[in-house]
N, C-alpha and C positions, 0 to 999 in steps of 0.2 A: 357902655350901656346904651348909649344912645342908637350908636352902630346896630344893635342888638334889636331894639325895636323897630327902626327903619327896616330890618329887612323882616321879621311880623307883619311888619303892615304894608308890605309890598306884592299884592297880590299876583299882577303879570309876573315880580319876580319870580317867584314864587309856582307858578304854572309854567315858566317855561325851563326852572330846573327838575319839575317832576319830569311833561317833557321828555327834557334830554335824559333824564332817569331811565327814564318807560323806553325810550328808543335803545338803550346799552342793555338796557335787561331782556326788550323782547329780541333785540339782534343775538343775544347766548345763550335764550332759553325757549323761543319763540312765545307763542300767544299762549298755549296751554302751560309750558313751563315756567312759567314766568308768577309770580306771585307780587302781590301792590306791596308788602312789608319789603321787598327787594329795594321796589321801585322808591319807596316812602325814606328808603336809607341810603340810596344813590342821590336823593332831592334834598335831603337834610330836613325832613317833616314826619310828617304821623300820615301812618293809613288812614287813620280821621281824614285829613287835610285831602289826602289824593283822593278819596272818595267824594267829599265835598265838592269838588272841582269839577270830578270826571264822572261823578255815579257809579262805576261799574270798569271793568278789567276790559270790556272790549270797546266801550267807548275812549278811554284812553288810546286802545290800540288803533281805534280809528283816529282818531287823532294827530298821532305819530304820524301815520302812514299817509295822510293829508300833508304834514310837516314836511317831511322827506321829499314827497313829491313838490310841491311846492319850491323849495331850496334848490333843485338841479334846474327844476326850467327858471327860474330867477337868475342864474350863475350862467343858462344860455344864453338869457333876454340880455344881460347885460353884455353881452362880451362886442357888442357892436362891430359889427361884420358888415353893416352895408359899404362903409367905405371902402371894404379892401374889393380890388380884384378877386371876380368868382372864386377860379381857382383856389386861391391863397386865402378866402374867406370858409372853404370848406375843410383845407388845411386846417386851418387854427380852430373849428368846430371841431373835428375828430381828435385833433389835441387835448383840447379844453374838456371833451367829452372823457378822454381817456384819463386824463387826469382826475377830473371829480372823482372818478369810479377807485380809482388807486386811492384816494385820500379822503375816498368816505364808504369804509369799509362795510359801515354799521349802516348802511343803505341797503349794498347788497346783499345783505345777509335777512335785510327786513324783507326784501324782493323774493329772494330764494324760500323763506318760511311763508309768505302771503303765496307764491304757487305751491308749496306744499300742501296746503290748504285749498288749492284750484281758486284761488280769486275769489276766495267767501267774501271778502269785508272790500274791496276793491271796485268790485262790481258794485256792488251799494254807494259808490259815492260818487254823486254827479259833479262835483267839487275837483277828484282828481281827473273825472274825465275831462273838465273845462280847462283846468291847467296843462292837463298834455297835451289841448292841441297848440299849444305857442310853440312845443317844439318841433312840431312840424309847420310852423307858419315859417321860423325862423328858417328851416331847412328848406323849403320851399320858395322864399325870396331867393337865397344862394343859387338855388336850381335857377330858376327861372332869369337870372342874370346871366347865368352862365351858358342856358340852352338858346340865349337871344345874340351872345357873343360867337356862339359856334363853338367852346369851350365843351360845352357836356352833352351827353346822348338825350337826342331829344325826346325818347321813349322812354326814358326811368322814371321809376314812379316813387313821388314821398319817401312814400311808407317805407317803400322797400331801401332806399336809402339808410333811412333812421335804421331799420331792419340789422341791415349790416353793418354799421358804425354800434348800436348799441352790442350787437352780440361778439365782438373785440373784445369792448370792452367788460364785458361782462362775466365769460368765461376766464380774462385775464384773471378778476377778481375771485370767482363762485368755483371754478377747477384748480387755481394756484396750486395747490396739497398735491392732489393725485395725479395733475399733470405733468408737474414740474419731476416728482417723484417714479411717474412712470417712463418719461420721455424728455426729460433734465440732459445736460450735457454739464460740462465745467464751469459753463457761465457763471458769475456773479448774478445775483441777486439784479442789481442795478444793470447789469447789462443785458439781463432777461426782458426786464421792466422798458429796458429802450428797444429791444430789439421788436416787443410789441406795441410799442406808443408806435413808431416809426410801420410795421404791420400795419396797424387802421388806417392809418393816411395813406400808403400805396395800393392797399384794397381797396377803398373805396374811390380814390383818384383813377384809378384803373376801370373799375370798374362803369365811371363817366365816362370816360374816353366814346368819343367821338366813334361812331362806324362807320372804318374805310370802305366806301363802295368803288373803288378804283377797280 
């Protein structure tokens, strides 16, 4: 019984399993699919309760989609890259990057349905544009270590970096089904999954290299 009240009266608890509700239900239903009785039953609450909290179905989805963003560039910030060698510090970026995307399916799936929608609710939040640029502060320290070492081309820009490391890993995730199905060989499952973790890192190590003017 007592168990039972603690978690009544635990309000953060409480919003952050609606939350992660609202994010499993809009990643298989998207925004319009998607119903708060779904979300209210994946939370262990009442439509009451998710209303009270969120107002409304697209404040919630803002919400989430704040959440999400939020959680990959935190999972960037942390991975503490300034010590390693350029090189080997962009290595383990395009890792780490390919990983999240592998292991948080319900991301891209919220990515893919917020551009279905062209960036309705995305655009509206000066929140996740503040959070996204750490990922490029982070990619951009890496750069600029490396383009001081003689390591990386001293013309690539940012963006375009991020560019190509996110869209690996991206398509890995968002085409799996129809690519693997159209253009699949024997592989294993697992040895799909490395054979493009190991893709990001030599695309875009490559694509630093250095221009011989010999």
């Amino acid at each position: 019984m007592p168990a039972i009240a603690k978690r009544k009266n635990d309000p953060e608890g409480l919003k952050k399993r609606i939350l992660a509700g609202a994010l499993a239900t809009f990643a298989e239903f998207g925004l319009q699919g998607a119903r708060m009785e779904q979300i209210a039953d994946h939370a262990g609450t009442t439509k009451r309760m998710v209303v009270y909290h969120f107002t409304n179905k697209e404040n919630l989805y803002m919400a989430v989609l704040e959440q999400v963003y939020q959680a990959i560039r935190q999972h960037e910030t942390q991975l503490n890259l300034a010590e390693l060698p350029p090189r080997l510090a962009m290595q383990k970026l395009a890792e780490a990057s390919f990983d999240y995307h592998i292991s948080h399916p319900d991301f891209m799936r919220l990515v893919c349905s917020e551009n279905l929608m062209r960036g309705r609710f995305i655009c509206q939040s000066a929140r996740i544009k503040a959070l996204n640029q750490s990922a490029l502060n982070v990619l951009e320290a890496i750069l600029t270590r490396g383009k001081a070492a003689g390591v990386f081309n001293h013309n690539v820009d940012t963006i375009d970096v991020h560019r190509l490391i996110s869209s690996i890993c991206t398509h890995n995730v968002s085409n799996r089904y129809t690519f693997n199905t159209l253009f699949g060989n024997d592989e294993s499952e697992q040895q799909n999954i490395a054979r493009n973790r190991q893709l990001v890192v030599d695309a875009t190590l490559r694509y630093l290299q250095p221009v011989d003017k010999s």
